[in-house]
C-alpha positions as CSV (number, residue, x, y, z in Angstrom):
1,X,132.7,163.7,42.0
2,X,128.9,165.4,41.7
3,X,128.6,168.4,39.1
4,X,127.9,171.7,41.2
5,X,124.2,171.8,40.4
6,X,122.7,174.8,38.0
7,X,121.2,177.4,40.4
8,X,120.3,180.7,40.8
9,X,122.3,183.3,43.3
10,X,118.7,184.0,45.0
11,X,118.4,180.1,45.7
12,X,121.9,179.8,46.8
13,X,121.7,182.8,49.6
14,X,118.8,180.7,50.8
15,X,120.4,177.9,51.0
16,X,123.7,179.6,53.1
17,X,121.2,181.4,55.2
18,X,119.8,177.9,56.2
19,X,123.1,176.9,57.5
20,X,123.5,179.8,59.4
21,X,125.2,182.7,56.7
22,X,123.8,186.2,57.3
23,X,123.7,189.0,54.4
24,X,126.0,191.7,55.2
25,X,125.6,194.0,52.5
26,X,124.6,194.1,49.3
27,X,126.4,196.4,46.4
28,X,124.3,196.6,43.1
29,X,123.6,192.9,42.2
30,X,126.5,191.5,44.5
31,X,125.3,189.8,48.2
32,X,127.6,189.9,51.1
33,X,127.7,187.2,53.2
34,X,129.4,186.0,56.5
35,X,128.8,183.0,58.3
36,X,130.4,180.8,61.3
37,X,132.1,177.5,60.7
38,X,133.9,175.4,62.5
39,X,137.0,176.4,60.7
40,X,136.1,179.9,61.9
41,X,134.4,182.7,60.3
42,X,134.2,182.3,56.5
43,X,132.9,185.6,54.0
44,X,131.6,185.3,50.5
45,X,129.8,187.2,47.9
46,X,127.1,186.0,45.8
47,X,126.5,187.5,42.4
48,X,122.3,187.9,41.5
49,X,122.5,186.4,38.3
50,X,119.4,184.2,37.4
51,X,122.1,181.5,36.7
52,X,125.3,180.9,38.2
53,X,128.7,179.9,36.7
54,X,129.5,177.1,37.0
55,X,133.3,178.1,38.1
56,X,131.9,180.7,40.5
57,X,129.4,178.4,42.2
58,X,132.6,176.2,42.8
59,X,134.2,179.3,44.5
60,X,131.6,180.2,46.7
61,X,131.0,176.3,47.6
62,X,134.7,176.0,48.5
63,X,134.4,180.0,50.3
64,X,131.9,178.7,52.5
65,X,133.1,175.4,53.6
66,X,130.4,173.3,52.4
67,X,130.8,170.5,49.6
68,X,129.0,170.1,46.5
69,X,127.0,167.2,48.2
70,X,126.3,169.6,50.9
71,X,124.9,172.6,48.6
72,X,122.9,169.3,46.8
73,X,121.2,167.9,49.9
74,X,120.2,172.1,50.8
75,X,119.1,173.2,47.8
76,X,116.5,170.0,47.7
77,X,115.0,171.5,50.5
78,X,113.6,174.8,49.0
């Protein structure tokens, strides 16, 4: 399986926003997000750290619904 690539929680809100995740609110360094899947609505926050763990970037990727291949193909398009 592909390693959860090293990014940046800026980069990765991009990247959810581009498949249709919307900020929600935003607590100190901490993003809110919500989005629509077609499992049904799916929430998760996204720490503003200049890098991301790489335990915590496997959270959110499994929060969200996407796969790591997914996040890959997205974040190539920045």
């Amino acid at each position: 399986m592909a390693r959860p690539p090293v990014v940046s929680g800026k980069k990765l809100i991009q990247a959810l926003i581009k498949v249709g995740f919307e900020v929600v609110h935003q607590k100190g360094s901490h993003v809110s997000l919500r989005g629509m899947t077609p499992d049904g609505m799916r929430r998760t926050v996204v720490p503003l750290h200049k890098e991301l763990a790489k335990g915590t970037l496997s959270d959110i990727i499994r929060q969200t619904g996407l796969t790591k291949q997914d996040l890959i193909q997205l974040l190539g398009r920045n």
